[in-house]
C-alpha positions as CSV (number, residue, x, y, z in Angstrom):
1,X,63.9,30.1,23.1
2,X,67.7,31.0,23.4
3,X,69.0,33.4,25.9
4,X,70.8,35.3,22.9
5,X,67.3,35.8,21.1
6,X,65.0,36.5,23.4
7,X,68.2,39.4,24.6
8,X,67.6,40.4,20.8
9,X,63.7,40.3,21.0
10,X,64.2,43.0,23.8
11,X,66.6,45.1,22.5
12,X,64.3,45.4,19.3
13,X,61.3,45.9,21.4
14,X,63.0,48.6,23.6
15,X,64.1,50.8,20.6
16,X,60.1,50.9,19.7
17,X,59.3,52.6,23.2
18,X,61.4,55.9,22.3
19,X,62.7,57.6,19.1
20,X,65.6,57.0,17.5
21,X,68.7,59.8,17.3
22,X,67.3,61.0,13.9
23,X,63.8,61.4,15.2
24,X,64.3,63.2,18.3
25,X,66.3,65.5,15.8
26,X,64.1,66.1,13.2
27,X,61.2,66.5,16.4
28,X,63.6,69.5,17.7
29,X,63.7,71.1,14.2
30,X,60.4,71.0,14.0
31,X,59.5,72.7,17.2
32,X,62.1,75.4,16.8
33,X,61.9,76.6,13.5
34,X,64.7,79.2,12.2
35,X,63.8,82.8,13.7
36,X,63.9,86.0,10.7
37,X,67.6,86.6,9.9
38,X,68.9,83.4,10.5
39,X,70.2,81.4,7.4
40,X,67.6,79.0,6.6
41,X,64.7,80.9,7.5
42,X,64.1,82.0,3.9
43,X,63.9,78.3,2.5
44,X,62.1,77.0,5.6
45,X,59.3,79.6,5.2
46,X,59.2,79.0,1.5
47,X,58.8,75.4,1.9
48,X,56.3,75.9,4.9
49,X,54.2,78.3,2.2
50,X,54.6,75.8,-0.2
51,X,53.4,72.7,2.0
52,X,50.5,75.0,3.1
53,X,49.3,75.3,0.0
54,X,49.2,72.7,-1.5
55,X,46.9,71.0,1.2
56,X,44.6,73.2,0.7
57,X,44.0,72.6,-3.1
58,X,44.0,69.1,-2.6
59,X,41.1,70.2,0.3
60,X,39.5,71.6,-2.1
61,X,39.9,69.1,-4.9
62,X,38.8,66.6,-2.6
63,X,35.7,68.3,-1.6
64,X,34.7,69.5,-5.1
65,X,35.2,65.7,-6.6
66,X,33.5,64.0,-3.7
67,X,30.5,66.5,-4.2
68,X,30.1,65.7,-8.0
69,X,29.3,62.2,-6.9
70,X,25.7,60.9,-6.9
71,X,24.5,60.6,-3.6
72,X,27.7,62.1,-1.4
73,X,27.9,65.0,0.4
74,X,30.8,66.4,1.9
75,X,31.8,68.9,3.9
76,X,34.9,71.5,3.1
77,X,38.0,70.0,4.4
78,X,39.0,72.3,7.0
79,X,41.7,71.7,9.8
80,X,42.2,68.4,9.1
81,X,43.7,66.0,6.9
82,X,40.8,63.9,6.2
83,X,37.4,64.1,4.7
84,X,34.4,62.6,6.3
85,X,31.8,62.0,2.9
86,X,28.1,61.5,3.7
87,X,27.2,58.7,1.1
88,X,23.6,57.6,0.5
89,X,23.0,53.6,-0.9
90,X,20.5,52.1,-2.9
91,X,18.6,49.9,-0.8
92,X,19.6,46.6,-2.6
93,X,23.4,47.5,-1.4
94,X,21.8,47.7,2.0
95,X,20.4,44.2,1.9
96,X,23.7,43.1,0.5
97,X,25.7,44.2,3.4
98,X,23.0,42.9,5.8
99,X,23.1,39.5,3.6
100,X,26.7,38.9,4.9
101,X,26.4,40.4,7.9
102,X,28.5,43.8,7.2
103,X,27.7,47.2,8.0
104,X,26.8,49.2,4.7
105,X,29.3,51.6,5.0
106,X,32.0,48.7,5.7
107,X,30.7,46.9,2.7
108,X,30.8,49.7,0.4
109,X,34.7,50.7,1.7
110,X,35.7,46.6,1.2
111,X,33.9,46.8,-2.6
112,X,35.9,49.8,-3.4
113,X,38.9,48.6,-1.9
114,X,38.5,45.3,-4.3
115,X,37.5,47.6,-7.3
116,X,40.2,51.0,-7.1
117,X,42.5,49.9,-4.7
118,X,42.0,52.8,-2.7
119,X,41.7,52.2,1.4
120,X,39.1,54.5,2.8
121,X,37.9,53.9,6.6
122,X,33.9,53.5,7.3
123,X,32.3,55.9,9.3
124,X,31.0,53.8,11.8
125,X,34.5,53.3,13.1
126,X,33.9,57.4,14.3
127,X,30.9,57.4,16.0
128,X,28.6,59.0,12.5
129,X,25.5,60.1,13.7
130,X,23.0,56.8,14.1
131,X,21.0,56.6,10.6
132,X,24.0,58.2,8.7
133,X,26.6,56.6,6.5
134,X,30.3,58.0,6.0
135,X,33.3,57.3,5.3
136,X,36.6,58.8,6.3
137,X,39.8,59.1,3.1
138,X,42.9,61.3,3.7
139,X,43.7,64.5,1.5
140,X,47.3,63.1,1.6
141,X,48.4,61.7,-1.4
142,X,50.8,62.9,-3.7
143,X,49.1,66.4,-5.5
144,X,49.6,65.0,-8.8
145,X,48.1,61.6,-7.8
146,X,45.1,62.4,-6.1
147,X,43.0,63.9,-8.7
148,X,43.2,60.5,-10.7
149,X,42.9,58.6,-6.8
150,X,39.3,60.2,-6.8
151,X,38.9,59.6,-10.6
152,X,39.0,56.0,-10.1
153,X,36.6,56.8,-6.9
154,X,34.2,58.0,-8.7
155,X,34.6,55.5,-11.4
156,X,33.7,52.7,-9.1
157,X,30.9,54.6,-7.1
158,X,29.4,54.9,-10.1
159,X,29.3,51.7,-11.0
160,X,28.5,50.7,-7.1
161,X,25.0,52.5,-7.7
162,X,24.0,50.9,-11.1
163,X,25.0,47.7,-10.0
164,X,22.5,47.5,-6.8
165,X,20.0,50.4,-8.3
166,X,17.1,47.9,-8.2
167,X,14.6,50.1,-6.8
168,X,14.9,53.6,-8.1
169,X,15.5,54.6,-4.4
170,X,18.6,55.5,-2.5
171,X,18.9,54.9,1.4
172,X,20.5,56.6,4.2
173,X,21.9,54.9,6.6
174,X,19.0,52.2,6.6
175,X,16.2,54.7,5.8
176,X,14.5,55.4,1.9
177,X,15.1,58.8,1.2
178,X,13.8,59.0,-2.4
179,X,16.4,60.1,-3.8
């Protein structure tokens, strides 16, 4: 390789290792917000209030659409920016997964990845509680997006469930639950 690329290859690999100008900027912003009095801090607070709020109505849109869902549970999102579903398969989904050689939960994310085009991570990247399957999705998307995000979420779960419903029976995370 030539001296003048690999001198390029490390000035583009150095840059990575700290942030830019802009970002240690918009990082000192952050951390010291205007103080009462000060020019901006009628707009920043307004905006903060404003940012604030609508997290937690996509929170709770989030919760109350992943809980209409046959078979999921989820808990209200609180703190965080993500939601952590408990979902519950029929057992033909199950033997799917095992058939070629995925986790459930991993095979039902890749299926709805394929179907919706929505990316959600599966729980058993986090640790979920052995016999338990989950799945991890942001609350992040743009406010007037999301509600038709989880539309097409449902959509496709629903579908999911008649397509492997072969034996009346649901199962959790391995186990028939009879539901």
């Amino acid at each position: 390789v030539h001296g003048d690329v690999v001198e390029r290859l490390y000035k583009l690999f150095s840059i990575s290792l700290c942030a830019n100008t802009l970002g240690q900027a918009m990082i000192a912003s952050i951390l010291t917000p205007p103080l009462p009095g000060e020019p901006s801090y009628e707009q920043w607070t307004t905006e903060r209030q404003a940012i604030f709020d609508s997290l937690k109505r996509k929170a709770q849109l989030v919760y109350a659409k992943l809980n209409a869902m046959v078979g999921v549970s989820c808990q209200p999102v609180e703190g965080a920016m993500y939601a952590f579903p408990q979902i519950t398969l029929p057992k033909a989904a199950h033997e799917e997964a095992t058939r070629l050689g995925q986790a459930a939960d991993l095979f039902y994310c890749m299926q709805m990845l394929e179907h919706t085009g929505v990316i959600v991570v599966p729980g058993s990247g986090f640790g979920q509680r052995p016999g338990t399957l989950h799945y991890r999705m942001t609350i992040l998307p743009e406010e007037d997006s999301l509600g038709a995000v989880l539309d097409r979420m449902h959509g496709f779960h629903d579908e999911f469930i008649r397509r492997f419903v072969g034996t009346d029976e649901l199962v959790q995370g391995g186990h028939a639950n009879g539901k």
